[in-house]
SEKE-679214 format. One record per residue (C-alpha): residue number from 1; residue in one letter; chain; x negated, y negated, z. Coordinates in steps of 0.1 Angstrom, whole numbers, plus 5000, padded with zeros to 4 digits. Each point is the difference from the previous one (the first is absolute). Example, Ala and Ser with C-alpha at 12.3 -4.5 7.8 and 13.67 -1.06 7.14 Angstrom:
+-----+-----+-------+------+------+------+
:   n : res : chain :    u :    v :    w :
+-----+-----+-------+------+------+------+
:   1 :   A :     A : 4877 : 5045 : 5078 :
:   2 :   S :     A : 4986 : 4966 : 4993 :
+-----+-----+-------+------+------+------+
END
This chain:
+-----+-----+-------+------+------+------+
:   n : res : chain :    u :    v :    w :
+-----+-----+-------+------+------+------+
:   1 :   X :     A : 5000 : 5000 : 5000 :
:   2 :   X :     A : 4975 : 4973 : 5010 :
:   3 :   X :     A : 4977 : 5011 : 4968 :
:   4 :   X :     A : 5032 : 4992 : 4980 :
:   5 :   X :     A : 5001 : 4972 : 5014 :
:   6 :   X :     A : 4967 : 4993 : 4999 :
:   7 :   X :     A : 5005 : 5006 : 4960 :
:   8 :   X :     A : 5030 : 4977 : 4997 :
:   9 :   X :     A : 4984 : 4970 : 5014 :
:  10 :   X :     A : 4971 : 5001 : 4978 :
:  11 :   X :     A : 5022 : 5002 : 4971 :
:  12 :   X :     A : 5018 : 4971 : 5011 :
:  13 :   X :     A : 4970 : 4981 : 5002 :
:  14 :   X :     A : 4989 : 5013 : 4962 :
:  15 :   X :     A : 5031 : 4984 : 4987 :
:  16 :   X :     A : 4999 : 4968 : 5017 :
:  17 :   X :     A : 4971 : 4998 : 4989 :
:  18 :   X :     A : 5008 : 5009 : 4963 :
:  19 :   X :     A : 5031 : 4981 : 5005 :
:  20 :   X :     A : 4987 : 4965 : 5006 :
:  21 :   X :     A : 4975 : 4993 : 4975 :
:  22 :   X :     A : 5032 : 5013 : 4976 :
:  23 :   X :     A : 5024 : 4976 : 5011 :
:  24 :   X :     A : 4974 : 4972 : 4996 :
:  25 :   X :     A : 4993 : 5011 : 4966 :
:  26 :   X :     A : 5041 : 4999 : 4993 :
:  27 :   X :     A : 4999 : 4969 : 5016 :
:  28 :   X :     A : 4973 : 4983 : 4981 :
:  29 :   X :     A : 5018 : 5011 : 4968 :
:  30 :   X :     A : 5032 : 4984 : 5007 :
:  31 :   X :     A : 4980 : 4969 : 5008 :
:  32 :   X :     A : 4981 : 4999 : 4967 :
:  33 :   X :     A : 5002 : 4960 : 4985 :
:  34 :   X :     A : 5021 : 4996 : 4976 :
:  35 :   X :     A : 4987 : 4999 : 4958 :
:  36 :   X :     A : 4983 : 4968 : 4997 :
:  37 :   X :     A : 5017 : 4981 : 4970 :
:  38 :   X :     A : 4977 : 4998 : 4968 :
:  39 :   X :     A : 5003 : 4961 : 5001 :
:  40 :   X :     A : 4986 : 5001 : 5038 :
:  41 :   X :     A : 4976 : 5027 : 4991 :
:  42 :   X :     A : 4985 : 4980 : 4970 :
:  43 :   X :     A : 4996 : 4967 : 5023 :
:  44 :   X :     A : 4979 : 5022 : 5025 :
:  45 :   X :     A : 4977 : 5013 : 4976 :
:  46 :   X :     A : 4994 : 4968 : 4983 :
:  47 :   X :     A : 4990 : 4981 : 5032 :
:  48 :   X :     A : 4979 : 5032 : 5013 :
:  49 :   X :     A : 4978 : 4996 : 4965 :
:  50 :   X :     A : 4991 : 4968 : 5006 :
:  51 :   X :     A : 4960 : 5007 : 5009 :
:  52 :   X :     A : 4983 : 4966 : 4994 :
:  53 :   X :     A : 5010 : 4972 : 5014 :
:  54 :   X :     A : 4988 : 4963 : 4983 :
:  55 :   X :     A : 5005 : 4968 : 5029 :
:  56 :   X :     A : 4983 : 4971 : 4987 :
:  57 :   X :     A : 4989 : 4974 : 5022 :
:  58 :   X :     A : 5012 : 4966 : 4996 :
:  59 :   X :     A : 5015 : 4985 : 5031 :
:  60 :   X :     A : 4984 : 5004 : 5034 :
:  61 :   X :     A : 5028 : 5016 : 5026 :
:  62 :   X :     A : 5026 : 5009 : 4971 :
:  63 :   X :     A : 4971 : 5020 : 4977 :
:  64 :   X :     A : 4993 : 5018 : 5037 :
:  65 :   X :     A : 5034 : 5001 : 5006 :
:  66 :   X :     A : 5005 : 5022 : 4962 :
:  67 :   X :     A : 4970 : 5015 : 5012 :
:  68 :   X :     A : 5019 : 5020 : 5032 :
:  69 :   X :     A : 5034 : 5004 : 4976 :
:  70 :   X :     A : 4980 : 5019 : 4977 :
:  71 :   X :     A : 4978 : 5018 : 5025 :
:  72 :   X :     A : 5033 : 5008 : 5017 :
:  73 :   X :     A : 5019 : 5010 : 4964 :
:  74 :   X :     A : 4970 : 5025 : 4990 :
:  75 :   X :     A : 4998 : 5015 : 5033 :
:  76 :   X :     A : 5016 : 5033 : 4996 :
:  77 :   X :     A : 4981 : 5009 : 4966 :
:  78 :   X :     A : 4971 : 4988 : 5013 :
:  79 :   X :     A : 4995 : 4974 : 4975 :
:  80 :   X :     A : 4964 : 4982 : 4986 :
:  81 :   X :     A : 5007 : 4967 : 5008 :
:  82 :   X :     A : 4978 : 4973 : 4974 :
:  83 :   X :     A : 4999 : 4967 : 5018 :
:  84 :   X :     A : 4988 : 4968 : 4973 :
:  85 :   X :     A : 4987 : 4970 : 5008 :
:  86 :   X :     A : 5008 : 4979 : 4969 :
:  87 :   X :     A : 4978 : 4967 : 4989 :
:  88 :   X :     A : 5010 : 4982 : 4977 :
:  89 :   X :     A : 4968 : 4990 : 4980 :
:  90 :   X :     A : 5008 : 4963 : 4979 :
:  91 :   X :     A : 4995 : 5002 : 4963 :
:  92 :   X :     A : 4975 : 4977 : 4998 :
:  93 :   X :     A : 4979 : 5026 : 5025 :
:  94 :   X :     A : 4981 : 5037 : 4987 :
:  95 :   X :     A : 5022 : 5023 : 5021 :
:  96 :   X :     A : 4966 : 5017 : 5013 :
:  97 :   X :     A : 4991 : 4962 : 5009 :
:  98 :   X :     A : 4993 : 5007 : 5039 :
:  99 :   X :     A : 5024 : 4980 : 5024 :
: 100 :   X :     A : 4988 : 5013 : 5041 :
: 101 :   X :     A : 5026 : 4980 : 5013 :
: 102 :   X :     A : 5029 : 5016 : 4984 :
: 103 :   X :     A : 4978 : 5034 : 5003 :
: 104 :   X :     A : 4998 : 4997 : 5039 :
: 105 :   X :     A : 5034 : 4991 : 5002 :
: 106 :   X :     A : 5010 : 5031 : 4978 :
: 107 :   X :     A : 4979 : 5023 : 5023 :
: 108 :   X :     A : 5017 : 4988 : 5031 :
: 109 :   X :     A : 5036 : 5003 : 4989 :
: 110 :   X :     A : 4991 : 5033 : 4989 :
: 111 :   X :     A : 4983 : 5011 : 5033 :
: 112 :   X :     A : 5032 : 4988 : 5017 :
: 113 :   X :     A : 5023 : 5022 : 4975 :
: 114 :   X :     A : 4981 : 5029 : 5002 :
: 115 :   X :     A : 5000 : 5002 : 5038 :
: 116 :   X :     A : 5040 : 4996 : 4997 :
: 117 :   X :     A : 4998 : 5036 : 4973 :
: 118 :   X :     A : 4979 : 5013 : 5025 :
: 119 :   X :     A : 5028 : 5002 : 5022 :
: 120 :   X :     A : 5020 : 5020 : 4985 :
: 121 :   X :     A : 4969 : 5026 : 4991 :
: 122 :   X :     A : 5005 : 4998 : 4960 :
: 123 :   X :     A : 4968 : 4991 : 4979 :
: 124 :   X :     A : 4996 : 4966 : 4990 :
: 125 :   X :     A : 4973 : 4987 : 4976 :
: 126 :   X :     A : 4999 : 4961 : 4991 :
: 127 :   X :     A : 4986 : 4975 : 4973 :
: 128 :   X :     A : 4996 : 4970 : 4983 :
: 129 :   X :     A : 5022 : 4993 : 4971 :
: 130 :   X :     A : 4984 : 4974 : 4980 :
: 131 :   X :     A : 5021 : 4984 : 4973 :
: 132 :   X :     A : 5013 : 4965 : 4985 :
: 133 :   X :     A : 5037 : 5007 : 5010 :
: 134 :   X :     A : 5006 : 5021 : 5030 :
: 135 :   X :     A : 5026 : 5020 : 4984 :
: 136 :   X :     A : 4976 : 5009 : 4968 :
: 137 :   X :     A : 4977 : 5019 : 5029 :
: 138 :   X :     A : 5025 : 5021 : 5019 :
: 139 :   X :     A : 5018 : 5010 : 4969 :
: 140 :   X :     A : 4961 : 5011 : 4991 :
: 141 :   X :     A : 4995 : 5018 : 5033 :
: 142 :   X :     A : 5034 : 5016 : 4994 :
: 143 :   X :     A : 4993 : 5017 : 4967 :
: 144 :   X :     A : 4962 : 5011 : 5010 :
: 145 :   X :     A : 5009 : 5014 : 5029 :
: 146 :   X :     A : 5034 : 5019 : 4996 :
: 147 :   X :     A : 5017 : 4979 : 5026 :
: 148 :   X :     A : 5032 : 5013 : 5005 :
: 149 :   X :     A : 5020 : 4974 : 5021 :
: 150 :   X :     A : 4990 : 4960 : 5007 :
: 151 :   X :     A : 5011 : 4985 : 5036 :
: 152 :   X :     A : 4995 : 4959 : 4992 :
: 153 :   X :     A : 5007 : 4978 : 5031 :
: 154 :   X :     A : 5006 : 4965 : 4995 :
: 155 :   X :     A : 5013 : 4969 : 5023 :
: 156 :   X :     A : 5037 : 4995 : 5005 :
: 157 :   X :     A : 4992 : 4960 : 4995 :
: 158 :   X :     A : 4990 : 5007 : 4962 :
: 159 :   X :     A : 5023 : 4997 : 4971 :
: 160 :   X :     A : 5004 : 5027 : 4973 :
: 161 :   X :     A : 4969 : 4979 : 4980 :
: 162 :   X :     A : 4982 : 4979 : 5029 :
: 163 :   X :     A : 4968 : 5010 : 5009 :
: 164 :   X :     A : 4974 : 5024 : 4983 :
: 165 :   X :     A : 5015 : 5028 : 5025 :
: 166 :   X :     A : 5036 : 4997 : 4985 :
: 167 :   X :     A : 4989 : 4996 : 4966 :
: 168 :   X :     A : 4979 : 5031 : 4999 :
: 169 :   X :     A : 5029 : 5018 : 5022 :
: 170 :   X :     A : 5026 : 4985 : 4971 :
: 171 :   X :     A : 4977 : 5014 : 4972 :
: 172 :   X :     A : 4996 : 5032 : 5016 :
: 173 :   X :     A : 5034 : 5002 : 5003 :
: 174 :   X :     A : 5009 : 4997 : 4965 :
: 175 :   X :     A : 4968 : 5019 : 4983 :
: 176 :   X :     A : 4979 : 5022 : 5029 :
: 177 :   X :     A : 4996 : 5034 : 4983 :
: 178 :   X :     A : 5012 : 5016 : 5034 :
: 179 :   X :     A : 5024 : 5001 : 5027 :
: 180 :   X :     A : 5000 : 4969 : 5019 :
: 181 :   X :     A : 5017 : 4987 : 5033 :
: 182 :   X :     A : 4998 : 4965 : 5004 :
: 183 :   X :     A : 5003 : 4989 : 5041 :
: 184 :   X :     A : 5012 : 4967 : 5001 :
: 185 :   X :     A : 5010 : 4997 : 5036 :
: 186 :   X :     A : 5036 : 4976 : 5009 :
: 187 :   X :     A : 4998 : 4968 : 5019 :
: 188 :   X :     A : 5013 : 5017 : 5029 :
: 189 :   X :     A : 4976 : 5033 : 5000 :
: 190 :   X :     A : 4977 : 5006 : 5031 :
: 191 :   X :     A : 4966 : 4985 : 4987 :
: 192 :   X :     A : 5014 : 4979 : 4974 :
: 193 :   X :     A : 4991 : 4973 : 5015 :
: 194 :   X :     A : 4962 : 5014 : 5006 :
: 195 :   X :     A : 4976 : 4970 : 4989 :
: 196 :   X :     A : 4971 : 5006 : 4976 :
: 197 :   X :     A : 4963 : 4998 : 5013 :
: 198 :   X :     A : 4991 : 4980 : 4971 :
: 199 :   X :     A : 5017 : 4976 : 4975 :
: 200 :   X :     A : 4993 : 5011 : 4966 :
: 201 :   X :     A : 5009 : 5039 : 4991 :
: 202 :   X :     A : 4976 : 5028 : 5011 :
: 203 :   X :     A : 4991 : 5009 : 4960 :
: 204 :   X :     A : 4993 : 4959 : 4988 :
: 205 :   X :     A : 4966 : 4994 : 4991 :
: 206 :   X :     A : 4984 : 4967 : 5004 :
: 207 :   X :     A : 5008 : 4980 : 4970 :
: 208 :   X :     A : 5028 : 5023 : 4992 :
: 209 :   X :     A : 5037 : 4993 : 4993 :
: 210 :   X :     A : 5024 : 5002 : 5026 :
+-----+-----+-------+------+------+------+
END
């Protein structure tokens, strides 16, 4: 009798034991998501290819400020990120004329930038874009590199064709070979209001138009 029910118990334990991981398969079944429409499905993919990421800098806080929404938008795939400096060379200049000023100023807005990537632990690389317009260069950078998406930041304060940052985001916007987001932050935004360390854009050259 007590070997019987010796027997008994250990089979009850067998199938409670084959019992449970059953039901949490059954479960997990009934629980499966449901089809992801092809429309939905098609968006996800296209974001998720995005594998180089273009910001050019051209406005002190807003260029840093496309820099973390771009660091932030190629998180997940682990996206290169391409930072550009962009100096605009005047035409009556070489383009390989050299100009330390704007070149120490371009290697200091990039340190700043990259230390922002950094962050987010995707690779960054940065350079100088020389060129007579500023839109001319990234357009440039875009095509040699296989840039897949452009993040421009400009000021809320500039007009759709005031300023050499809205121009070249307004010409982007009409011809960049690419994706593009332009962040043009509202009057009201938090940091809107943020106050550039200098007066003149980051990529003007001395002598150069505004």
């Amino acid at each position: 009798m007590t070997a019987a029910l010796h027997v008994s118990g250990l089979g009850a334990v067998l199938a409670a034991a084959f019992a449970v991981p059953m039901a949490a398969l059954i479960l997990w079944m009934l629980r499966l998501p449901r089809p992801v429409p092809q429309e939905v499905a098609r968006a996800v993919r296209s974001v998720g290819a995005v594998q180089t990421i273009l910001v050019p800098i051209l406005e002190h806080y807003y260029s840093e400020r496309a820099v973390e929404l771009a660091s932030r938008l190629g998180a997940m795939q682990k996206a290169r990120i391409l930072l550009g400096y962009v100096v605009e060379v005047p035409r009556t200049l070489s383009l390989g004329v050299p100009l330390p000023e704007a070149e120490e100023r371009a290697n200091q807005a990039l340190r700043q930038a990259k230390e922002i990537v950094a962050r987010h632990g995707l690779e960054v690389q940065g350079e100088i874009i020389r060129a007579r317009e500023a839109g001319e260069g990234i357009a440039r950078i875009v095509r040699d590199r296989g840039v897949d998406l452009l993040v421009v930041g400009i000021s809320p304060d500039r007009g759709p064709t005031e300023g050499s940052a809205a121009r070249c985001a307004e010409s982007l916007f009409r011809h960049a070979p690419c994706e593009i987001i332009i962040d043009r932050l509202a009057e009201t935004s938090i940091g809107a209001s943020a106050t550039e360390d200098a007066p003149m854009p980051v990529g003007a050259a001395p002598g150069g138009r505004e």
